[in-house]
C-alpha positions as CSV (number, residue, x, y, z in Angstrom):
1,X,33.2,-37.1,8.0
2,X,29.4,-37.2,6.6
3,X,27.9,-40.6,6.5
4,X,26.8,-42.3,3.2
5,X,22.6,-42.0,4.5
6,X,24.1,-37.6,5.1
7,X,24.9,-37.8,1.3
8,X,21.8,-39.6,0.1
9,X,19.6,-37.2,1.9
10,X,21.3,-34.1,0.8
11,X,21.3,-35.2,-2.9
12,X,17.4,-35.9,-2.3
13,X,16.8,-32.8,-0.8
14,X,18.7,-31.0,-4.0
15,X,16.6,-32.7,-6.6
16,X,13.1,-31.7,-4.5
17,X,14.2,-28.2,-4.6
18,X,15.0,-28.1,-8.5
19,X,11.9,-30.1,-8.9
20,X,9.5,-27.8,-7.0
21,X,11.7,-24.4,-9.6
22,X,11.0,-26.7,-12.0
23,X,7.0,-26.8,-11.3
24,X,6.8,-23.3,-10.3
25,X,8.8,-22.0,-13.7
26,X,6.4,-24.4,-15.5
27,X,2.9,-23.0,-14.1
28,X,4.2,-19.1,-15.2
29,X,4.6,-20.4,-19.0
30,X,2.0,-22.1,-18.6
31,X,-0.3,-19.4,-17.3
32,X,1.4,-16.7,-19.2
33,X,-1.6,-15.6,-21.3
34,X,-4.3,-16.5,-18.5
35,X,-6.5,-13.8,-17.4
36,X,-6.8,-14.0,-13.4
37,X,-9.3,-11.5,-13.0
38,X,-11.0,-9.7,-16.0
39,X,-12.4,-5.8,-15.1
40,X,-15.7,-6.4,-14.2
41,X,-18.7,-4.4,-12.5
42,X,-20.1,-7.4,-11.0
43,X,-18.1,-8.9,-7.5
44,X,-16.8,-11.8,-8.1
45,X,-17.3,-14.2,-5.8
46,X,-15.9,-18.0,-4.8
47,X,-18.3,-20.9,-4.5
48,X,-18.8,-21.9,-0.7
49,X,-15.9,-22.9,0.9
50,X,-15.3,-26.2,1.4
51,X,-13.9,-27.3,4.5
52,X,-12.6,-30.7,3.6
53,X,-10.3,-29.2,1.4
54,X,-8.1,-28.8,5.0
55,X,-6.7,-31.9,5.6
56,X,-6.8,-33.7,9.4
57,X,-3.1,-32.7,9.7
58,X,-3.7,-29.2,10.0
59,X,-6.3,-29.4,12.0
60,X,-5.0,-31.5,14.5
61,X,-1.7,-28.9,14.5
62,X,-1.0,-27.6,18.3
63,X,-1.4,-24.0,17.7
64,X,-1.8,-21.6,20.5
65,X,-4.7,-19.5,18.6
66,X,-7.3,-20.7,16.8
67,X,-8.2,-22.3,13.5
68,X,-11.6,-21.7,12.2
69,X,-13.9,-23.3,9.2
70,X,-17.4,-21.8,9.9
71,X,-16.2,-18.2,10.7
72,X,-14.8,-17.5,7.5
73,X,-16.8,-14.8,5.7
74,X,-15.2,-12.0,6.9
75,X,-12.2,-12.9,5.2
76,X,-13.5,-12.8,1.8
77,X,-14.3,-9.3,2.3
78,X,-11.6,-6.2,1.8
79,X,-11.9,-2.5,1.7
80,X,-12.1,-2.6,-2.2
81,X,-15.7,-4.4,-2.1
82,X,-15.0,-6.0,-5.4
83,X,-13.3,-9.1,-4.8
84,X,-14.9,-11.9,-2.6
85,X,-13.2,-15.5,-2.3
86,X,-13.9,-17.2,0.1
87,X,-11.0,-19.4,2.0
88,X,-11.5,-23.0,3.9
89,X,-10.2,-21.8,6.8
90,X,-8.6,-18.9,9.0
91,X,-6.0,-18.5,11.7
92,X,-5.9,-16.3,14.2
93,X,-2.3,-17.0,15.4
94,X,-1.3,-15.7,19.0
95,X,2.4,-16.8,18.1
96,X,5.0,-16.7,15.1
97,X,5.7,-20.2,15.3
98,X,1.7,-20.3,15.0
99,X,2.4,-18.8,11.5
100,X,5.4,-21.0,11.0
101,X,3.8,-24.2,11.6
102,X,0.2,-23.8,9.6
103,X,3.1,-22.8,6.6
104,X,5.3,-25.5,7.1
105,X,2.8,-27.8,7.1
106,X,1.2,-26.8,4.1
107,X,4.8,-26.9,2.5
108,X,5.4,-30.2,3.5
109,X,2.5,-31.7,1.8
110,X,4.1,-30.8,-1.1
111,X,2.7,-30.1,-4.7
112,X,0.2,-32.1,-4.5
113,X,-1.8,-30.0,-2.3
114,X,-3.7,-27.1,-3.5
115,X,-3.0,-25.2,-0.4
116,X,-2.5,-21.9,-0.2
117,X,-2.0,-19.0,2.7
118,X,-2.5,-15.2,2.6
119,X,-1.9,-13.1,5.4
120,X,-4.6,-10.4,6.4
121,X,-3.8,-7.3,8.1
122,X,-7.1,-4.6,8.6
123,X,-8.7,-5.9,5.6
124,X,-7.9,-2.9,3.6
125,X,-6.7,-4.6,0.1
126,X,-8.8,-3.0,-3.0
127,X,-8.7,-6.2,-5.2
128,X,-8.5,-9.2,-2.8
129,X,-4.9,-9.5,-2.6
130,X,-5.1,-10.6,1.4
131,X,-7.5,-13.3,0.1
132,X,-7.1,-17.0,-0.5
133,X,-9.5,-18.7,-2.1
134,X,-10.2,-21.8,-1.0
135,X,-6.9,-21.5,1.1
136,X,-6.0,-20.4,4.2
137,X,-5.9,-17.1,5.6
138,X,-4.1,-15.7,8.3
139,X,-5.1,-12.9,10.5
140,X,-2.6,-11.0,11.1
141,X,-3.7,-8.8,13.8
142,X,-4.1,-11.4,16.4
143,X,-0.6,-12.5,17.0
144,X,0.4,-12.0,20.0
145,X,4.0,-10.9,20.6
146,X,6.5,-9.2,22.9
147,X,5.1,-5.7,23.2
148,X,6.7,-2.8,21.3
149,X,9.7,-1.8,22.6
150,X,11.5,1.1,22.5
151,X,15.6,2.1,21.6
152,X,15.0,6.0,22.8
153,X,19.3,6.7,22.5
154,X,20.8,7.1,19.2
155,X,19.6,6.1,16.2
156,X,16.0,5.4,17.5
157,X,13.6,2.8,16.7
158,X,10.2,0.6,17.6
159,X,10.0,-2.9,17.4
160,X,6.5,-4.3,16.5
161,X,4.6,-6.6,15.3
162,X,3.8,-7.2,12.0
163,X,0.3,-7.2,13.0
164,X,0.3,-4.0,14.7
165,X,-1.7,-0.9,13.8
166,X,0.1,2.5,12.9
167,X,-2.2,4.5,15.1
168,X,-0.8,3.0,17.5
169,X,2.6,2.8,16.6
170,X,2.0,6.5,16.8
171,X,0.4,7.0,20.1
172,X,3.4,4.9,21.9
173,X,5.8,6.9,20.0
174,X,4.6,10.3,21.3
175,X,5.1,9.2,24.9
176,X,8.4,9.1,24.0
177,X,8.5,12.0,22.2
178,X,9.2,10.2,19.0
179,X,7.5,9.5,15.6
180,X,8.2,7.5,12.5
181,X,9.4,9.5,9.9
182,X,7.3,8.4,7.0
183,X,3.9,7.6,6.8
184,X,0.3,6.9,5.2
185,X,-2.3,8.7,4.7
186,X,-4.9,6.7,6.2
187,X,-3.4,5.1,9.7
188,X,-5.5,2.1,10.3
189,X,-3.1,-0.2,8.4
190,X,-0.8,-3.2,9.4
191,X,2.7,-2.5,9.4
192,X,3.4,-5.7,7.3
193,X,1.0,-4.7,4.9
194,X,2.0,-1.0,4.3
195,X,5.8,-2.8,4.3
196,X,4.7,-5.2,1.3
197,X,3.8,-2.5,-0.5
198,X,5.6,0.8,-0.2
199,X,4.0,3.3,2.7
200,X,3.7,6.4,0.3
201,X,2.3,10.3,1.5
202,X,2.9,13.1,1.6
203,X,6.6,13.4,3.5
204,X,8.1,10.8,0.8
205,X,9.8,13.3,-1.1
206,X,11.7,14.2,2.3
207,X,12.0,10.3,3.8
208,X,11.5,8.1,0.7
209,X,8.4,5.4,1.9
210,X,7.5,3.8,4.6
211,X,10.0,1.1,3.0
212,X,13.1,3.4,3.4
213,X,13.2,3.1,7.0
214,X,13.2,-0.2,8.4
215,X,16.3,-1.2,9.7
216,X,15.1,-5.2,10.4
217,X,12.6,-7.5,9.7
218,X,11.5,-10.7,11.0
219,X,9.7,-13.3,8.2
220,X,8.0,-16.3,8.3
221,X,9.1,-17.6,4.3
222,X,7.1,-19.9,2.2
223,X,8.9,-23.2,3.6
224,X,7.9,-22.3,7.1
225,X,11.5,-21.1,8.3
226,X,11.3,-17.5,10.4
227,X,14.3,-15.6,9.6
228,X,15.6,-12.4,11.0
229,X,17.1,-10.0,8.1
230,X,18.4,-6.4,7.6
231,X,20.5,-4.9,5.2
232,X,23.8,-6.7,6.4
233,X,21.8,-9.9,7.5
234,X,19.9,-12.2,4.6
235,X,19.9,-8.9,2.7
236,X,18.5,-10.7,-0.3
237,X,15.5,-11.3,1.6
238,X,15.1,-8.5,3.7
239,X,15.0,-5.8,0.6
240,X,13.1,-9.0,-1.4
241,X,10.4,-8.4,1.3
242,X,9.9,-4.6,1.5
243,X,7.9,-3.4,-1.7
244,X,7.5,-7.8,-2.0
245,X,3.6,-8.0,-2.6
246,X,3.7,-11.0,0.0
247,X,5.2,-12.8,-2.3
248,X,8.3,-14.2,-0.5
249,X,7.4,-14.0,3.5
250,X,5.0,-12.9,5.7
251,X,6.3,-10.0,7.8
252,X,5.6,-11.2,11.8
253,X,8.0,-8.6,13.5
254,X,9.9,-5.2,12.2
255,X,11.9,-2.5,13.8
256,X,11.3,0.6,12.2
257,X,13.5,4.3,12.4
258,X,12.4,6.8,14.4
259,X,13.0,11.0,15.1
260,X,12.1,13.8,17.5
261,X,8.2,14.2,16.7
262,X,7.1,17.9,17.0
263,X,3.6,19.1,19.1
264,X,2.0,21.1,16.3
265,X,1.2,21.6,12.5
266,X,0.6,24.5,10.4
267,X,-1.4,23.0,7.6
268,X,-2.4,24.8,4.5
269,X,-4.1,24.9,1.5
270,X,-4.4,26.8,-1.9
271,X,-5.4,26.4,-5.3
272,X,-4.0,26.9,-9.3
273,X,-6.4,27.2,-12.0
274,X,-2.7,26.5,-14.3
275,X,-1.5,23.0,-14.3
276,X,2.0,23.8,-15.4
277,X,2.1,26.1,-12.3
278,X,0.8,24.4,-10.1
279,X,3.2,21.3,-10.7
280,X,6.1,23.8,-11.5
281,X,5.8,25.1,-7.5
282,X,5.2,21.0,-6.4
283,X,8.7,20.3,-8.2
284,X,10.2,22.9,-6.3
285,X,9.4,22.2,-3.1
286,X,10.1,19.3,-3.1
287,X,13.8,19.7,-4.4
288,X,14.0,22.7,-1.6
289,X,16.9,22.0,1.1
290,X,14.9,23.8,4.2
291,X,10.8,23.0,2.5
292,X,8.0,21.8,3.9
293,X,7.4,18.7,6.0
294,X,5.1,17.7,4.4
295,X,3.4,18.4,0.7
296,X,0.7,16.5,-1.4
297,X,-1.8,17.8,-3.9
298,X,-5.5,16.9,-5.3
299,X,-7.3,18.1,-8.5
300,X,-10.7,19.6,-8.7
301,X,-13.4,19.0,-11.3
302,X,-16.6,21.1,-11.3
303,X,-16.4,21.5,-7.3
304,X,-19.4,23.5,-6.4
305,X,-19.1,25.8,-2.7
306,X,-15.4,24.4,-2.9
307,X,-14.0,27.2,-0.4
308,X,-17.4,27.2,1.9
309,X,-16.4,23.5,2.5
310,X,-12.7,24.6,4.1
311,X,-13.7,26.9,6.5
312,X,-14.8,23.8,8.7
313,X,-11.6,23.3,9.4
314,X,-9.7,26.1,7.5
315,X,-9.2,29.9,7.8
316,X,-9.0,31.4,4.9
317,X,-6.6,34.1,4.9
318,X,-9.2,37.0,3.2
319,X,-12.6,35.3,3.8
320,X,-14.2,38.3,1.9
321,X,-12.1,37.5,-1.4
322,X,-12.3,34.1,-0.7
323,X,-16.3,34.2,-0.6
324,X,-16.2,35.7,-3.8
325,X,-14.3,32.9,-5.5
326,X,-16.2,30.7,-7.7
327,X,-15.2,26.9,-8.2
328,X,-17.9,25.4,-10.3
329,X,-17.3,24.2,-13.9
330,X,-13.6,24.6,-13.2
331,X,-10.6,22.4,-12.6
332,X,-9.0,23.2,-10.0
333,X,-5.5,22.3,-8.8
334,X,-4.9,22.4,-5.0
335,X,-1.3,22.4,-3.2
336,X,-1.7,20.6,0.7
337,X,1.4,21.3,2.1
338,X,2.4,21.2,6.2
339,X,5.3,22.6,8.9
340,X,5.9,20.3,12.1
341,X,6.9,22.7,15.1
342,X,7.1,23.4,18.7
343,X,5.0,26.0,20.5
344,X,7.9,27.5,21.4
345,X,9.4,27.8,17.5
346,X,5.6,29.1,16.6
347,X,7.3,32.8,15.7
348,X,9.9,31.4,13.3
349,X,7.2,28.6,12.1
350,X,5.5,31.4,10.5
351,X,8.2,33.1,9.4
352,X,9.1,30.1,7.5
353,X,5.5,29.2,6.1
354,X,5.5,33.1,5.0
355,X,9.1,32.9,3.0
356,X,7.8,29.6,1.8
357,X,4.2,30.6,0.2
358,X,6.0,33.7,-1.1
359,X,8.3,31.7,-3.4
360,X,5.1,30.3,-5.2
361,X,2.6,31.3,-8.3
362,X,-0.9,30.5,-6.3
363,X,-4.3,32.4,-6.4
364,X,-4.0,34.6,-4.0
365,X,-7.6,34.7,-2.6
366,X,-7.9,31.2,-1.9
367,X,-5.0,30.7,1.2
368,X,-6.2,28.6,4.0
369,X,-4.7,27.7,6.9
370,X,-5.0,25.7,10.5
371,X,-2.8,24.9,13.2
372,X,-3.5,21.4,14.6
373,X,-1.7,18.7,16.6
374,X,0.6,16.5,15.0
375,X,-2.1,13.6,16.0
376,X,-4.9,15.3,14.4
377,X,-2.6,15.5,11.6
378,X,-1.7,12.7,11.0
379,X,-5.0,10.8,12.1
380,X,-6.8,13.0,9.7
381,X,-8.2,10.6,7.4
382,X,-9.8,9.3,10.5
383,X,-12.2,11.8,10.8
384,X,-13.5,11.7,7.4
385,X,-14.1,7.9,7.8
386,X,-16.1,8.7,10.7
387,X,-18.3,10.6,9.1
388,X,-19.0,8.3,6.0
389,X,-19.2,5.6,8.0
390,X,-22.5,7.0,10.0
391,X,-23.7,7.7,6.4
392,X,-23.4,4.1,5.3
393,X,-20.7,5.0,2.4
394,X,-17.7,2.9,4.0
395,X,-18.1,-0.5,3.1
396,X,-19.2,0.3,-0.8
397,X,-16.9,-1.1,-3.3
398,X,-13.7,1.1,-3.6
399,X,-12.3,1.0,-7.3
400,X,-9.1,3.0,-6.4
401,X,-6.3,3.1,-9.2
402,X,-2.6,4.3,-7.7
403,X,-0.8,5.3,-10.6
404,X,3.3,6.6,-10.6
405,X,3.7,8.3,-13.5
406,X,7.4,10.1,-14.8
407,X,7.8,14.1,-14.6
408,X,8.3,14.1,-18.1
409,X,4.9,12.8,-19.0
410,X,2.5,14.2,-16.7
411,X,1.3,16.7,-18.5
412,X,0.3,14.5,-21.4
413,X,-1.0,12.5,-18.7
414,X,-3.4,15.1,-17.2
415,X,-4.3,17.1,-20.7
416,X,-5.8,13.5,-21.7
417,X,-7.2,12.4,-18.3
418,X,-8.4,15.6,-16.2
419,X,-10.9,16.8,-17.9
420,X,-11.9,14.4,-20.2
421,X,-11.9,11.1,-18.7
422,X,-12.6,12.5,-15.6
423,X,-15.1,15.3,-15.7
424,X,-15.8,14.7,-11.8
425,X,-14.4,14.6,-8.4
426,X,-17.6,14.7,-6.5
427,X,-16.8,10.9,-6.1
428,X,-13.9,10.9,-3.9
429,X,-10.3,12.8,-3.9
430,X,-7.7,12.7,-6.7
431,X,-4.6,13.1,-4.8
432,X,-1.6,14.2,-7.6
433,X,2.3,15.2,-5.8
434,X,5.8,14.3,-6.9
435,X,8.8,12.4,-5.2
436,X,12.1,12.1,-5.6
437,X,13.3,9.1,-6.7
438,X,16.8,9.9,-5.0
439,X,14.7,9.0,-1.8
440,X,13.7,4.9,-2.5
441,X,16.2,2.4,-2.0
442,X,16.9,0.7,-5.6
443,X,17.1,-2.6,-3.6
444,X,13.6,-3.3,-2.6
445,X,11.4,-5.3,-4.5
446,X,9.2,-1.8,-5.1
447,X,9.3,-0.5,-9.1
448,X,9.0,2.9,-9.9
449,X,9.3,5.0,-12.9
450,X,12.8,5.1,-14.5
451,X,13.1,8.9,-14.1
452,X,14.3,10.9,-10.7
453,X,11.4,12.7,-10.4
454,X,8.1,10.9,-10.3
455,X,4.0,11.6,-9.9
456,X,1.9,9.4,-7.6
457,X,-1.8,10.1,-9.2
458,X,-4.3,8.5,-7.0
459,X,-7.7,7.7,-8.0
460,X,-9.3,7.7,-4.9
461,X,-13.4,6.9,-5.5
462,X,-16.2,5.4,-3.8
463,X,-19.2,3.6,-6.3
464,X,-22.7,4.4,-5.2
465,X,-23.8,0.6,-5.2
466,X,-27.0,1.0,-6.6
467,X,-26.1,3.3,-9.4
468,X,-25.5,2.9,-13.1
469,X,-24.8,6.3,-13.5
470,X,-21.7,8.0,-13.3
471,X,-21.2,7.3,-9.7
472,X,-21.3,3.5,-10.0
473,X,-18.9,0.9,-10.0
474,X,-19.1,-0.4,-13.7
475,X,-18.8,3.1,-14.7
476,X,-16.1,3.9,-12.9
477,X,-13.8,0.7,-13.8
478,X,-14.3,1.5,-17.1
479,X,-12.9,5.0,-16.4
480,X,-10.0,3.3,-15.2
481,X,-9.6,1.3,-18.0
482,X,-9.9,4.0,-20.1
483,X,-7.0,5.6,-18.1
484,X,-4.8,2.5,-18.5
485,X,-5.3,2.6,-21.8
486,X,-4.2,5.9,-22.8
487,X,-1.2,5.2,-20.6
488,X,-0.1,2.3,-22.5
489,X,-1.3,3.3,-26.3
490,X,0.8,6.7,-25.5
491,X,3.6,5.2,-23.8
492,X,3.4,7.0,-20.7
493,X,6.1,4.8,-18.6
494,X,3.9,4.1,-15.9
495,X,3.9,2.1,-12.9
496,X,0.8,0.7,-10.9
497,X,1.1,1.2,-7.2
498,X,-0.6,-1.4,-5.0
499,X,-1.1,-3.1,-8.2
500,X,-3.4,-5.2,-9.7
501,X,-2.8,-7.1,-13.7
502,X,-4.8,-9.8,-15.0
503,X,-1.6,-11.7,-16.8
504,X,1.6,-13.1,-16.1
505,X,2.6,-11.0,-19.7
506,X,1.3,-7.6,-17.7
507,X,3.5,-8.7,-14.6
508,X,7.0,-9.3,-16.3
509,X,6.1,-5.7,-17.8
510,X,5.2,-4.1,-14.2
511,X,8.3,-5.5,-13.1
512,X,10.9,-5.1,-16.4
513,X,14.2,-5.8,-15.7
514,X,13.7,-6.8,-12.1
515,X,11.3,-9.9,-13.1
516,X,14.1,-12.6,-13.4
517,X,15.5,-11.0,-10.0
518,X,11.9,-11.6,-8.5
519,X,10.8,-15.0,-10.2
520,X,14.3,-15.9,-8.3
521,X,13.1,-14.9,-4.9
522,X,10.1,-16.7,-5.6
523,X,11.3,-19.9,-6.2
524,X,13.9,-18.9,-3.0
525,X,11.3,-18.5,-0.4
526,X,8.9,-19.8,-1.5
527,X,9.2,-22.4,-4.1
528,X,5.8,-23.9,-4.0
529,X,4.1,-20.3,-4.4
530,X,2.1,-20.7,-1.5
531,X,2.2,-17.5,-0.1
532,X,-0.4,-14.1,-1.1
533,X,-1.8,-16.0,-4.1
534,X,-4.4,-12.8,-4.3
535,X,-1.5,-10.9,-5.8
536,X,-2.2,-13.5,-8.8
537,X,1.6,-13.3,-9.6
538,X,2.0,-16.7,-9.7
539,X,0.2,-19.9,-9.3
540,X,1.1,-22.5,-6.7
541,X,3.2,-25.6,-8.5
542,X,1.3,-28.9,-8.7
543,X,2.4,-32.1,-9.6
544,X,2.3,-33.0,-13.8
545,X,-0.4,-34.8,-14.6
């Protein structure tokens, strides 16, 4: 039987948790019509950080890594260049309950406290969403857990930290001869950052995202408590995580599905001068039983030597026709597709790639193909970043809009944007391929477009710092504003991916009918809204003065 001083403190403990909804429900109406972050060319920057903002009972916390105030700068920095705030400290955590504790005993300082924590992976946020201003940050790729480990029998699967790289969840799995089935472009990511967001490329039509194939996940929640979930454990959490913007745990451990990875690629690449075309072969490919592993697109404005610039690492299949082909002043629509296979299945491989490109309606002249390893594949990206990093054009500000637009509307959506809002794709690539919606779980916190087929349109552009011209970063935000614009004015039925709003009004849209579901979670898992405040979803509860 429970003891009068059991009662008392339950009932206590019930009225701080409706008190700390309560707060948290308050500060969205009340921040409703705020603007977190107007569009601006100019970086916008925190004051210095000030240290005392930490109080003595953090610092004093046993933590088997380390806390840091002086070496903080770093963390104010993200691949987008745009965003710099800087925090009062950062963890480097070599343990989960190093996570646990700094969160718990931010939580238990309740309200009052003006504490918050984001978790960092590899820095590679475009609009400071891993940043905390005058919080804490957590780095994420310093925890220090059981190494991965591999289930090889049925049903395979890796168990890693949240921390951990996908290159190198790739180069373990190949000793086993095993891969994860869906991926990113670009591979030097944190897993629990890809699986806060989505994981989207180019094999999402066949897999779904990254997202669709986690079978568990460990979580450090916004009260400090690490809980293990999965689809028939804390489900609400677990699927409340994946596509979660941070908002309800930070990701520390996650076992993610696995197959049979092949040795080789045959990658290819041709182009359409006809837009309904060239999206007409997409659709079907991707709704193919026996397709492609693997198939993304990219358009092409006013590309001078286009073709010349394959044959680095292309063959084009009639280099005489294809020397003749001119690209400038055109736009250009080009079809990347791939087929995984075995040296031994190399016959068949091209018998497959030859039925395949037979079925579709491009320009003949411009075919271009190359075998690589699945590695080089994959790690592709890679090599470009190589390159622009010796040039000095990796760390410029990165103004990237990912936009999911519905089959029905993409043509609107590229007679008004390709062309005439964007006139050039000198800057960077503009990656445009469908998915199948038939392929993402409903139950994750990721929105998409109402319809079963789907666009991802990816602005992909680097500013030239020192330019006011067409290559530079006010110029180019206001492009994407322009974009935005159009989508919303014509009714497009849109969704951002790895999104960015400047208003709690522009949030409850993003989200629609799932907002009440996520404001839920929120005030769940973390009810003082102390987690990933860079997402600017919510703001963390405070006491009513």
């Amino acid at each position: 039987m429970n003891s009068p001083l059991h009662g008392l403190l339950k009932q206590k403990n019930a009225v701080i948790r409706f008190l700390m909804v309560f707060l948290l429900t308050f500060n969205i109406n009340k921040n409703k019509h705020c603007c977190f972050n107007h569009l601006s060319a100019t970086p916008t920057e925190s004051p210095r950080s000030n240290s005392s903002l930490i109080p003595s009972s953090l610092e004093v916390l046993r933590l088997g890594g380390q806390l840091s105030l002086d070496d903080i700068h770093q963390a104010a920095n993200d691949f987008g260049n745009i965003i710099h705030l800087l925090p009062s400290a950062v963890i480097h955590p070599k343990s989960v309950s190093d996570i646990s504790n700094i969160i718990k005993n931010i939580f238990n300082m309740g309200p009052t406290s003006g504490l918050t924590v984001a978790a960092r992976g590899h820095g590679h946020s475009l609009q400071g969403q891993a940043q905390a201003d005058q919080g804490v940050v957590i780095t994420m790729e310093s925890l220090q857990g059981p190494k991965m480990y591999f289930h090889t029998e049925d049903m395979p699967y890796v168990d890693v930290s949240g921390g951990e790289l996908w290159i190198n969840i790739l180069n373990e799995s190949l000793k086993h001869g095993l891969s994860p089935k869906s991926w990113t472009d670009y591979l030097y990511l944190t897993v629990g950052g890809t699986l806060s967001n989505a994981g989207i490329s180019g094999q999402a039509f066949k897999y779904g995202p990254q997202i669709n194939n986690i079978y568990q996940l460990e979580v450090v929640t916004g009260t400090g408590e690490v809980v293990t979930c999965s689809d028939k454990q804390n489900a609400d959490l677990f699927y409340g995580v994946l596509g979660g913007l941070g908002q309800f745990g930070i990701i520390t451990r996650a076992r993610i599905s696995l197959k049979p990875a092949p040795k080789m690629v045959k990658w290819i690449r041709v182009l359409y001068s006809d837009f309904a075309v060239f999206t007409k072969d997409q659709e079907h490919l991707i709704s193919s039983k026996d397709s492609f592993d693997f198939i993304e697109g990219f358009v092409l404005i006013n590309r001078t030597g286009l073709l010349n610039n394959w044959r680095s690492s292309f063959n084009p299949k009639d280099p005489l026709e294809a020397s003749l082909f001119n690209s400038e002043g055109k736009t250009l629509f080009c079809l990347e597709v791939a087929k995984y296979f075995n040296p031994k299945e190399i016959a068949s491989a091209n018998q497959k790639v030859r039925s395949l490109l037979s079925e579709l309606n491009y320009i003949q002249s411009t075919l271009f193909q190359s075998e690589v390893s699945y590695m080089d594949f994959l790690n592709r990206v890679h090599v470009s970043e190589i390159k622009l990093r010796k040039k000095g054009l990796w760390e410029v500000p990165h103004p990237w809009l990912n936009l999911l637009i519905p089959k029905s509307r993409i043509h609107d959506f590229a007679q008004e944007v390709f062309g005439k809002i964007i006139t050039d794709t000198s800057s960077g690539p503009l990656l445009i391929y469908p998915v199948n919606k038939s392929r993402w779980n409903s139950r994750t916190s990721m929105v998409t477009p109402e319809e079963d087929v789907f666009y991802l349109v990816a602005f992909l552009f680097s500013a030239t710092p020192s330019s006011t011209g067409p290559g530079g970063l006010e110029y180019m935000l206001a492009q994407n504003k322009r974009i935005l614009n159009f989508c919303r004015t014509a009714r497009i039925g849109m969704k951002q991916y790895l999104p960015h709003y400047n208003s709690q009004e522009e949030w409850e849209v993003h989200f629609g009918t799932q907002w009440e579901a996520f404001v839920r979670k929120k005030s769940t898992y973390d009810p003082l809204a102390i987690l990933a405040p860079g997402q600017r979803i919510f703001r963390k509860a405070r006491a009513l003065s």
